[in-house]
ZADO-1210 file (C-alpha; in nm, 4 decimals, padded with zeros to 6 digits):
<atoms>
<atom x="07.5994" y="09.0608" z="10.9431" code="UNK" pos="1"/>
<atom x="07.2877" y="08.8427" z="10.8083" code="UNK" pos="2"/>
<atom x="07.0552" y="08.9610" z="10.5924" code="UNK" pos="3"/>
<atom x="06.7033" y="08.8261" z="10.5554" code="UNK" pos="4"/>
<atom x="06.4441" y="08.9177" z="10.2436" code="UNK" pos="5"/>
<atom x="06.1161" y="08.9616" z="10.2599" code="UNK" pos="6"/>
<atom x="05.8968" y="09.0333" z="09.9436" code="UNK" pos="7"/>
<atom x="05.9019" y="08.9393" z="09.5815" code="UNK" pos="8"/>
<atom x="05.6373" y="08.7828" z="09.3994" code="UNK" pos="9"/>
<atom x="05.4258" y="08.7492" z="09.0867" code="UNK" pos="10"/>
<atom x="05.2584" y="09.1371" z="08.9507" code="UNK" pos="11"/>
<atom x="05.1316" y="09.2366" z="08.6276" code="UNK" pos="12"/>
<atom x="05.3089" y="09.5456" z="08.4256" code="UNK" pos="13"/>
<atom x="05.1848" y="09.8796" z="08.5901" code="UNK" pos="14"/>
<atom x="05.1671" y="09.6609" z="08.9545" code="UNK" pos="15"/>
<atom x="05.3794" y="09.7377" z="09.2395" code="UNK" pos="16"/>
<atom x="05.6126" y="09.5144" z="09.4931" code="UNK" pos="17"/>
<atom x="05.8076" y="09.6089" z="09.8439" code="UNK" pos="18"/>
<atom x="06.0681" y="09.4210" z="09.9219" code="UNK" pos="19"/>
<atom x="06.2027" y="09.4722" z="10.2701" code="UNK" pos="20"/>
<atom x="06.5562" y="09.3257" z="10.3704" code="UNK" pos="21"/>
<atom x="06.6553" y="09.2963" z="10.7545" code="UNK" pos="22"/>
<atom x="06.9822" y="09.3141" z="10.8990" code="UNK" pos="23"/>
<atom x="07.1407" y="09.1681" z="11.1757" code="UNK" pos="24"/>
<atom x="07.4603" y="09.0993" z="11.3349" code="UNK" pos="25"/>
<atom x="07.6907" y="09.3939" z="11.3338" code="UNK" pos="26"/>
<atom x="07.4439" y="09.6457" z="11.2143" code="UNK" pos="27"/>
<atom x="07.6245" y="09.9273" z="11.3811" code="UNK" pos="28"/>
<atom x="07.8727" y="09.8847" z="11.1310" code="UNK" pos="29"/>
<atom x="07.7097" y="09.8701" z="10.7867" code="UNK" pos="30"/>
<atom x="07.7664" y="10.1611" z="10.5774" code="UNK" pos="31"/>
<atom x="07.5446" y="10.1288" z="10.3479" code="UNK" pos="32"/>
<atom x="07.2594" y="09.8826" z="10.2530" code="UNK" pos="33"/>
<atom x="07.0492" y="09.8138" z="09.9389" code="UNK" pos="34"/>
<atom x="06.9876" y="09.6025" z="09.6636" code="UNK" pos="35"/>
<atom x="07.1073" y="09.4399" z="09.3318" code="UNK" pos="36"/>
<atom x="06.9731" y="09.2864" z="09.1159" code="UNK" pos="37"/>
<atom x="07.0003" y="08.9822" z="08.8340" code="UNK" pos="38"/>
<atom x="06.7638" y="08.9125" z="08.5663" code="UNK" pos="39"/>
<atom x="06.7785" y="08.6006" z="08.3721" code="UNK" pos="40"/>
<atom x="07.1139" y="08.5591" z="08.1341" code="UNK" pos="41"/>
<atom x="07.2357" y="08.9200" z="08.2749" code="UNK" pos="42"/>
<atom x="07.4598" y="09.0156" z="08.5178" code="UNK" pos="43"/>
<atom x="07.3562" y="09.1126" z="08.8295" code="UNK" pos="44"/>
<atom x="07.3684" y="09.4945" z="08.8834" code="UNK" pos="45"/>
<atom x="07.2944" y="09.7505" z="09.1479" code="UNK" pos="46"/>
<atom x="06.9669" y="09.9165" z="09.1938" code="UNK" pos="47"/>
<atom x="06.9550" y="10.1150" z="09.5284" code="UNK" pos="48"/>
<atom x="07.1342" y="10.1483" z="09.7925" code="UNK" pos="49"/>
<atom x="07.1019" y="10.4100" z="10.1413" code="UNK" pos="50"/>
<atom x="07.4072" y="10.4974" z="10.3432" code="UNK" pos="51"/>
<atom x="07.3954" y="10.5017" z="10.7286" code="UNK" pos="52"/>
<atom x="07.3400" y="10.8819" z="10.6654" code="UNK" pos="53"/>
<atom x="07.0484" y="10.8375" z="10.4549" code="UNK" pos="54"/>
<atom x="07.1754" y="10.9602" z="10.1404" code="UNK" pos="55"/>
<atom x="06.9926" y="10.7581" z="09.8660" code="UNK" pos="56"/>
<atom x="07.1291" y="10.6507" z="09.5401" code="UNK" pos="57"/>
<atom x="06.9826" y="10.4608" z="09.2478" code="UNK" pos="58"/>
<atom x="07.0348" y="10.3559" z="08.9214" code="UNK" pos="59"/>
<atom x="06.9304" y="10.5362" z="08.6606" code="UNK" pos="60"/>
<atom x="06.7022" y="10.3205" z="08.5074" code="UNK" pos="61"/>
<atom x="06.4975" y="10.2828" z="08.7972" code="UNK" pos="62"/>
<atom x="06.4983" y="10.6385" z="08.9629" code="UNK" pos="63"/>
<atom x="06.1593" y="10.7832" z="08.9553" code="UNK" pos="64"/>
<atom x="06.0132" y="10.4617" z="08.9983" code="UNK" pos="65"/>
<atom x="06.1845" y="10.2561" z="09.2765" code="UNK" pos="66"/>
<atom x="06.2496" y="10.4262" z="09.6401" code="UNK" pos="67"/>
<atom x="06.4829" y="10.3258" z="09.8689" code="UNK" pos="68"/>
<atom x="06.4389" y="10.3706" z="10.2692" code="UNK" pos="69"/>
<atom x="06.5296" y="10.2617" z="10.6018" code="UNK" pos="70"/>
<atom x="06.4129" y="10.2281" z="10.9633" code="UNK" pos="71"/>
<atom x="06.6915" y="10.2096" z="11.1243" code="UNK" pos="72"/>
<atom x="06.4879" y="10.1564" z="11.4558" code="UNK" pos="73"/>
<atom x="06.3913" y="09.8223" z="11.2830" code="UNK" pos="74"/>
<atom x="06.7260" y="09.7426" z="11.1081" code="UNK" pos="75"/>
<atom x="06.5444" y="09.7155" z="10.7869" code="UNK" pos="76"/>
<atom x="06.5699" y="09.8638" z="10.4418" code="UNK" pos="77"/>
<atom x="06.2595" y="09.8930" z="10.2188" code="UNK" pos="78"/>
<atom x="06.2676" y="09.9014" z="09.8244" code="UNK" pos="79"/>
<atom x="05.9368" y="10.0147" z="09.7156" code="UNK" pos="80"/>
<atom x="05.8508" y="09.9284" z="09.3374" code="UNK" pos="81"/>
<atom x="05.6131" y="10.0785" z="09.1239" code="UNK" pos="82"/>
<atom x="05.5560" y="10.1152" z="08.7446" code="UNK" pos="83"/>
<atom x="05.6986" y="09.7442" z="08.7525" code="UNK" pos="84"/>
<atom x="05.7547" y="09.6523" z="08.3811" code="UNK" pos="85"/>
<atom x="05.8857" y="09.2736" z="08.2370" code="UNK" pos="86"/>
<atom x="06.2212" y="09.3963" z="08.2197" code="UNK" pos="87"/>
<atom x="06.2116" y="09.4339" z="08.6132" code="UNK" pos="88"/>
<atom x="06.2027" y="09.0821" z="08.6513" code="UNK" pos="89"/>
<atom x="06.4940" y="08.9589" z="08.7964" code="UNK" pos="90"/>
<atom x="06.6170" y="08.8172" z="09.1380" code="UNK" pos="91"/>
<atom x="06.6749" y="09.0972" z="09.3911" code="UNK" pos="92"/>
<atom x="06.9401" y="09.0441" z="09.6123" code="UNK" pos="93"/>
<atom x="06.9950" y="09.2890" z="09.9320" code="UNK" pos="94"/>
<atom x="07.3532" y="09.3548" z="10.0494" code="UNK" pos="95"/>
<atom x="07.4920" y="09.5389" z="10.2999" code="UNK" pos="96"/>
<atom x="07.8751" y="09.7063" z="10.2862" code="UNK" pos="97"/>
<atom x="08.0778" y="09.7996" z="10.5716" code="UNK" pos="98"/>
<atom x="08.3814" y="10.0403" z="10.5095" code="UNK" pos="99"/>
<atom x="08.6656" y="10.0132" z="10.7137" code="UNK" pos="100"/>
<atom x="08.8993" y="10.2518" z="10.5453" code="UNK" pos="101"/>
<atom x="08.8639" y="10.4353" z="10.1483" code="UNK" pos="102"/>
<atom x="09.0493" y="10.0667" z="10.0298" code="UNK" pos="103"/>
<atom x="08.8930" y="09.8036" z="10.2621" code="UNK" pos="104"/>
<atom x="08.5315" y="09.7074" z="10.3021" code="UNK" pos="105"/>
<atom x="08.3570" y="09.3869" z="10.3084" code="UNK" pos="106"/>
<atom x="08.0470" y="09.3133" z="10.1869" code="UNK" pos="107"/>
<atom x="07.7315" y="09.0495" z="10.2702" code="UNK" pos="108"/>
<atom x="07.4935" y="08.9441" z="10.0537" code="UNK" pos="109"/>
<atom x="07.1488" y="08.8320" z="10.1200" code="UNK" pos="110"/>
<atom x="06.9174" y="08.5200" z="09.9384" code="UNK" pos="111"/>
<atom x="06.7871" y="08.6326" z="09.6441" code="UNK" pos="112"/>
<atom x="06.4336" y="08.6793" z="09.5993" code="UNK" pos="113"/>
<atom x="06.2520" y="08.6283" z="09.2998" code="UNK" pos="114"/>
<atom x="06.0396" y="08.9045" z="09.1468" code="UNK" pos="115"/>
<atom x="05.8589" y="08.8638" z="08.7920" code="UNK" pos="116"/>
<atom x="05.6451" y="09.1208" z="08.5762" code="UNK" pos="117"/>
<atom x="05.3992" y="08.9505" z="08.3729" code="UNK" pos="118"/>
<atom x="05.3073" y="09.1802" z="08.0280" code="UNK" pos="119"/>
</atoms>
């Protein structure tokens, strides 16, 4: 599976960002797809992610201001930001996870891509 960002950028607090992530390869097999992220000195954590099914999750820092979807037509996954504040900034990395059994998956990761908030 390969993964290729789109998006990211330079917005002021209040702005808003899409970042789109397109998969290809296996796509048939990816379970679920979405994004982490890693601001500067942090670990990277998740932020969204959509199964195959469509079944969104987030985390709960961001829900009510990110959304998550997919076209699965167009293999791609779309985060849509808005509300973006300084502590958004980060570098947003898309991954996709296919599960071959409850103990086995593997996972790919895409480039990250570099999103900042100004104040």
């Amino acid at each position: 599976v390969q993964l290729r960002r789109l998006g990211g950028g330079f917005v002021q607090a209040g702005g808003s960002l899409r970042l789109s992530c397109v998969a290809s390869g296996s796509t048939v097999s990816i379970d679920a797809i979405g994004w982490h992220r890693q601001a500067p000195e942090k670990q990277r954590e998740p932020v969204a992610e959509i199964s195959s099914g469509g079944i969104a999750n987030y985390t709960e820092s961001v829900k009510g201001q990110f959304a998550i979807s997919r076209d699965g037509a167009k293999n791609t996954v779309y985060l849509q930001m808005d509300s973006l504040k300084p502590e958004d900034t980060a570098d947003y990395y898309c991954f996709a996870r296919l599960t071959y059994s409850p103990i086995l998956n593997e996972v790919y990761w895409g480039r990250g891509t570099l999103v900042t908030v100004s104040s």
